[in-house]
LODRENKOL-204992 format. One line per 3 residues: their letters; for each residue x, y, z of C-alpha. Coordinates in Angstrom, 1 decimal, padded with zeros to 4 digits, m for minus. Layout:
A = X/Y/Z; ... .
This chain:
XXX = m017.5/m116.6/028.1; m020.9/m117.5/028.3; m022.5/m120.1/026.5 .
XXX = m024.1/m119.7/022.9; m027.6/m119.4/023.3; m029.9/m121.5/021.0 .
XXX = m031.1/m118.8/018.4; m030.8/m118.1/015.1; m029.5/m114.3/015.3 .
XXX = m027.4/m112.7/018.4; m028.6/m110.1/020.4; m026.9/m107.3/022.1 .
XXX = m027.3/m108.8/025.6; m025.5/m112.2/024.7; m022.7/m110.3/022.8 .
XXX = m019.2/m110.5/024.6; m019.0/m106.8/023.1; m022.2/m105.7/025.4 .
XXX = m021.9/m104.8/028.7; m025.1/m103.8/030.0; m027.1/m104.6/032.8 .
XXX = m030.1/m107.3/032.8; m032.1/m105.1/035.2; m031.6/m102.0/033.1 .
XXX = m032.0/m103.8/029.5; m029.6/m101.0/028.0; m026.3/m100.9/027.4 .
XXX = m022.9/m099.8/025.5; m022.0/m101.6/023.0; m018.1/m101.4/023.2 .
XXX = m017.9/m101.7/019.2; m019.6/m098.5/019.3; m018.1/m096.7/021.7 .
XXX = m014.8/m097.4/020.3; m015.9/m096.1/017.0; m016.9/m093.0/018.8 .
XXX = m020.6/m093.5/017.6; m023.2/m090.7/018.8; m025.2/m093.6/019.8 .
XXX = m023.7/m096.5/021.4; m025.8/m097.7/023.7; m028.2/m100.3/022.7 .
XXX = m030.6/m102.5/024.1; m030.7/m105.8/025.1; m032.8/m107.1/023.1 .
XXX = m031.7/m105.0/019.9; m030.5/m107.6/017.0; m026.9/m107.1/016.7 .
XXX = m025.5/m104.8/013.9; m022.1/m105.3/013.8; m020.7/m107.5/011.0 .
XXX = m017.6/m109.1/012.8; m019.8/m109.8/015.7; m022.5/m111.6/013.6 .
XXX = m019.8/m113.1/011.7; m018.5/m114.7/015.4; m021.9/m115.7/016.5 .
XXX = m022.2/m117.8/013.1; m018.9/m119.4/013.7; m019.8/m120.0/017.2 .
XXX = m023.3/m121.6/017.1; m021.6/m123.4/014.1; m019.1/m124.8/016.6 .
XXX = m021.4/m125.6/019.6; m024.0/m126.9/016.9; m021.0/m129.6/015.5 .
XXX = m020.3/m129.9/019.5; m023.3/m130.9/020.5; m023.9/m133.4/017.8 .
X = m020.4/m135.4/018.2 .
């Protein structure tokens, strides 16, 4: 997985969930598409929407944040 990046909110392109392309900047958002939403693809740069992904990132940069400091 790649690594946390050092910002405050998470963005569809650093999301584990995204798998778009860096050249194209837009993406589906497997959430989304597993939900069957009309409109899952997102892009990159599009904050992140998803409540158990935000919730993940927050744990995460917690954990990297705790990480780092040790």
């Amino acid at each position: 997985m790649a690594p946390i990046p050092e910002r405050e909110v998470l963005h569809c392109k650093d999301c584990p969930r995204w798998y778009g392309a860096e050249d194209d900047e837009v993406g589906p958002c497997s959430i989304k598409h597993a939900r069957g939403d009309k409109k899952y693809l997102t892009h990159g740069s599009h904050e992140c929407d998803e409540p158990e992904q935000i919730k993940w990132f927050e744990t995460e940069k917690l954990a990297h944040k705790r990480r780092k400091s040790s």
